[in-house]
C-alpha positions, 0 to 999 in steps of 0.5 A: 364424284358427284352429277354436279361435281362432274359437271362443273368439272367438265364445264370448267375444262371446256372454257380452259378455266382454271380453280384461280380464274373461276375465283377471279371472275365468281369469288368462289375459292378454289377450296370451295370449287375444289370440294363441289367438283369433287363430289361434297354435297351442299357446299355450294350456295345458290348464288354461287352455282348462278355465278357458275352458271353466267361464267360457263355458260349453261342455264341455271335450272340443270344446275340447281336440280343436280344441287337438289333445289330444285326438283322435276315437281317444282317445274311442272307448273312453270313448264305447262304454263297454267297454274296449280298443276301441281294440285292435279293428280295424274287422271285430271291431268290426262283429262285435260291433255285429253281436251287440248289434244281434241280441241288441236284435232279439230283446228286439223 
């Protein structure tokens, strides 16, 4: 099995859902939920793991990472709140936490 595949299997579990049910409320077939709970790598589509995600319950972006379409390094500018990030490299990024820490210091 798969980190996604135990996952969605768990989380199915949880909410006493069977493969049917999940097909009733996401259209995902059994024969496709089956396969991703069982460990097969991209069987299933973006919009079918945000359906997934809405009916268990549990956000999106776990998700998509444990899929692969997402990485740490496509977050790191969303969860830093500036823009480029990316384009920084370890030093400059130590630089600036360097100011911001100071900057917070001096509010004491």
């Amino acid at each position: 099995m798969s980190k996604l595949g135990d996952y969605l299997k768990i989380k199915r579990n949880e909410r006493n859902l069977s493969q049917a049910k999940v097909y009733k409320y996401t259209g995902i077939t059994n024969s496709r939920l089956c396969k991703a709970e069982n460990g097969a790598d991209n069987i299933l589509r973006a919009v079918e793991l945000k359906k997934l995600s809405i009916l268990y319950d549990v956000p999106i972006v776990p998700l998509f990472m444990m899929a692969g379409f997402l990485d740490s390094s496509d977050l790191e500018e969303y969860q830093s709140g500036f823009k480029n990030t990316s384009m920084l490299n370890s030093d400059e990024k130590n630089h600036i936490q360097d100011q911001i820490n100071f900057i917070i210091k001096k509010k004491g």
